[in-house]
C-alpha positions in Angstrom: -15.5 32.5 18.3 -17.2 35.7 17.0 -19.0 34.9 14.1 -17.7 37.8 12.0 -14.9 35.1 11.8 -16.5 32.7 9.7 -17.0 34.2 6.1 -13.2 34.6 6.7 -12.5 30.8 7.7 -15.0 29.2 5.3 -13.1 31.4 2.3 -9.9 29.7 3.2 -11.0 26.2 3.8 -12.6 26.9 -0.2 -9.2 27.8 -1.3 -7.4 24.6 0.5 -10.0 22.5 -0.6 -9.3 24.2 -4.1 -5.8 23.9 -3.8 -5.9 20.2 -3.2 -8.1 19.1 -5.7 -5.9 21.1 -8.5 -2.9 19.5 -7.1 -4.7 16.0 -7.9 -5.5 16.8 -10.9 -2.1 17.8 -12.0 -1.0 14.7 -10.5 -3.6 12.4 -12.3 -3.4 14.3 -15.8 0.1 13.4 -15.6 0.1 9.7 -14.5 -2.3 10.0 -17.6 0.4 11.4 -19.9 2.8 8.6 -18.5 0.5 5.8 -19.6 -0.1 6.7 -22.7 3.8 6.7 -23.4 4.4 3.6 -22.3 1.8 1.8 -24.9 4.4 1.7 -27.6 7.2 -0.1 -25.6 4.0 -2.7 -23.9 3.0 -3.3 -27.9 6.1 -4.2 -28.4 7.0 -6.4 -25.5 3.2 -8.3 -26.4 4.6 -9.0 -29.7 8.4 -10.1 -29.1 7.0 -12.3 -26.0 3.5 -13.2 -27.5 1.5 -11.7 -24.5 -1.6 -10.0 -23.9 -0.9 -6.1 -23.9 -3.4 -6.1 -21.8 -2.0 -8.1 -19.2 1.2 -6.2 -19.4 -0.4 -3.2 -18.9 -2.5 -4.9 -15.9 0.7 -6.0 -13.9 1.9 -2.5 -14.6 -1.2 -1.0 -13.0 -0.7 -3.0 -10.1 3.1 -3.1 -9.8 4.1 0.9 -10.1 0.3 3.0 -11.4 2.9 3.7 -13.9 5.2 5.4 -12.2 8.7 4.2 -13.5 10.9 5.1 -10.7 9.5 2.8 -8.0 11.7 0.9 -5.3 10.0 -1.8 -3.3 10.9 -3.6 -0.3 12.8 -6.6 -1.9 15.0 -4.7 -4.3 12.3 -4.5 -7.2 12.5 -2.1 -9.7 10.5 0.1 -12.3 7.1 -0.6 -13.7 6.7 -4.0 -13.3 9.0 -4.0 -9.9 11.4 -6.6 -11.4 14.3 -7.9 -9.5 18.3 -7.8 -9.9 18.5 -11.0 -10.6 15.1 -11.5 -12.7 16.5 -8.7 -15.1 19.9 -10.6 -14.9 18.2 -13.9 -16.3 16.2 -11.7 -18.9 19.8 -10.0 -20.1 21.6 -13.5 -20.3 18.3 -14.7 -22.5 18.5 -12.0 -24.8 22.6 -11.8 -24.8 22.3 -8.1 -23.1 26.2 -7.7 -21.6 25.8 -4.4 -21.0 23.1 -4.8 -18.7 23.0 -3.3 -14.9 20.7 -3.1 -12.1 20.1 1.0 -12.8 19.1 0.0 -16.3 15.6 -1.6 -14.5 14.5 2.1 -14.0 14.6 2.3 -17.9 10.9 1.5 -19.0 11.6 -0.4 -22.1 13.8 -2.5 -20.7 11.5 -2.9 -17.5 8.7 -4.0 -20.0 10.6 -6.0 -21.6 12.5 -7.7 -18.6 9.1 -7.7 -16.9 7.7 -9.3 -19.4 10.0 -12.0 -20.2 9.6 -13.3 -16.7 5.7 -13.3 -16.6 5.8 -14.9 -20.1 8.4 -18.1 -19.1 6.2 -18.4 -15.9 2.9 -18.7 -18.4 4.9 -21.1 -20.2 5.8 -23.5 -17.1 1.5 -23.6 -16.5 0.7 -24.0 -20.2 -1.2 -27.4 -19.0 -3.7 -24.8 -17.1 -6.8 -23.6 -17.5 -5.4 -20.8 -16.9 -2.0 -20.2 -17.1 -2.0 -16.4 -16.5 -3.6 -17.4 -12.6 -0.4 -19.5 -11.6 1.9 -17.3 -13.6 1.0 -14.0 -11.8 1.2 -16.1 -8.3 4.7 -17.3 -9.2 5.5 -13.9 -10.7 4.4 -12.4 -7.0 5.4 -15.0 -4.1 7.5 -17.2 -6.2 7.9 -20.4 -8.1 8.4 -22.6 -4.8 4.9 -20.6 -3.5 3.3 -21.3 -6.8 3.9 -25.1 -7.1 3.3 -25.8 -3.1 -0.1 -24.0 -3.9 -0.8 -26.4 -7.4 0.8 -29.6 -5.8 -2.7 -30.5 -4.2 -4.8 -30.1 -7.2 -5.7 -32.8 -9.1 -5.5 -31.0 -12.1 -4.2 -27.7 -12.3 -7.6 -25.2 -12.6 -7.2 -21.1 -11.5 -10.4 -21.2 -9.0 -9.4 -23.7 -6.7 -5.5 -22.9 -7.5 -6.3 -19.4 -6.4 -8.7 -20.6 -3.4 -5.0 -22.6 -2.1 -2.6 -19.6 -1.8 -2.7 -18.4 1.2 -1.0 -15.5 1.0 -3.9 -12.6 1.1 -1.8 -10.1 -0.6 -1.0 -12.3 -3.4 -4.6 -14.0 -3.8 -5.3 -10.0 -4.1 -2.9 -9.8 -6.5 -3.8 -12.5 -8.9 -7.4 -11.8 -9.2 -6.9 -8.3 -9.3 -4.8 -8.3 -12.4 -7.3 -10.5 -14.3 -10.0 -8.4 -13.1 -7.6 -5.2 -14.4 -7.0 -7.4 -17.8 -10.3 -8.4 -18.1 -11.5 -4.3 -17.6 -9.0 -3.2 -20.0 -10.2 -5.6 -22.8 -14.4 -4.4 -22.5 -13.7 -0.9 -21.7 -14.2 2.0 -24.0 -14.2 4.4 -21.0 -10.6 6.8 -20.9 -8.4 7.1 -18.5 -9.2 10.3 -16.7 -6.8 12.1 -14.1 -9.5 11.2 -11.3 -9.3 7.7 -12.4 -5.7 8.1 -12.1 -5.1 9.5 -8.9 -7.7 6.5 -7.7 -5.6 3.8 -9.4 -2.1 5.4 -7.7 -3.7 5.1 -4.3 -5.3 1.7 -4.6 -2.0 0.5 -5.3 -0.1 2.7 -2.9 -2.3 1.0 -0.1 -1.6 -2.4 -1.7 1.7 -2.2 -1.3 1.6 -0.8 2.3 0.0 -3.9 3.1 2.5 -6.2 1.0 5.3 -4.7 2.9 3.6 -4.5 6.1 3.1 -8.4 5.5 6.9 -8.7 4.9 8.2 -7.0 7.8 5.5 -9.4 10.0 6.9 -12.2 8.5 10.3 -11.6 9.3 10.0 -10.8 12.5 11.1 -12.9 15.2 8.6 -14.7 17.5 8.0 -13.2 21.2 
């Protein structure tokens, strides 16, 4: 390659380079704009189910990075992914009849469907140390999955609670929300569009791997 050539190939791999990072930006400044609409309709959900805002707003994190038109692999919906028939059980509690499926892709009624469910699964482990540890485990794999996980413990304590599942994805998922909670309640640090972007891929990945889990799982044996 004559080396007249490279000024030339240098400027455009600066102006890709460029182009990408702007693009991420845009992205991340407007995953930022998203949260920050979304803390009205999580203070109220906190208040009519008598959660931590910061929990709701952890399980969002981890669910969707905020993104309210999300569709995962088992039919879940919206910010905090909730299922048909979860937001079916939420409607009948709250005498919704109006209620459909579509309606999950609504985020005030995902919050508040979402948050419904996480709250009666806190209430079943109210006897815990740490009801939130088994709550987010049955609000991930299940309340079969969560009990078989409890049913050895002696008494029912998060560490070795979350030491039983044996699920990786949803041990990941359990500590990583408190972790998230835990970050939300100490930090004074904003959410930046950098910080954003990071968040959307961490949980992108996570949920490559949840689904990748799935489809292993259901596969039939050679």
């Amino acid at each position: 390659m004559r080396l007249n050539h490279w000024p030339k190939l240098l400027l455009i791999a600066a102006f890709s380079l460029s182009a990408v990072a702007g693009a991420l930006y845009w992205r991340g400044a407007r995953l930022v704009k998203q949260s920050q609409i979304y803390e009205p309709l999580i203070a109220e959900a906190a208040r009519r189910y008598r959660l931590d805002p910061h929990l709701i707003r952890a399980v969002i994190w981890r669910e969707s990075a905020f993104q309210p038109d999300v569709f995962g692999a088992a039919q879940e919906r919206g910010l905090m992914q909730v299922t048909p028939n979860a937001g079916k059980e939420w409607a009948k509690a709250e005498k919704i009849t109006t209620f459909r499926e579509t309606d999950l892709f609504d985020p005030r009624t995902n919050i508040m469907a979402g948050s419904w469910y996480l709250a009666r699964a806190i209430g079943r482990w109210r006897d815990a140390d740490l009801p939130e540890a088994f709550a987010l485990a049955e609000y991930n794999a299940g309340r079969t999955h969560a009990r078989r996980w409890a049913q050895p413990l002696p008494r029912w304590e998060a560490a070795p609670f979350i030491a039983n599942i044996d699920y990786p994805t949803t041990k990941a998922y359990a500590r990583d929300i408190l972790e998230k909670r835990d970050n939300y309640k100490t930090s004074t640090r904003q959410l930046t569009p950098w910080r954003a972007v990071r968040n959307e891929l961490a949980v992108h990945l996570w949920r490559l791997r949840q689904q990748s889990k799935k489809l292993l799982a259901t596969r039939p044996d050679s």
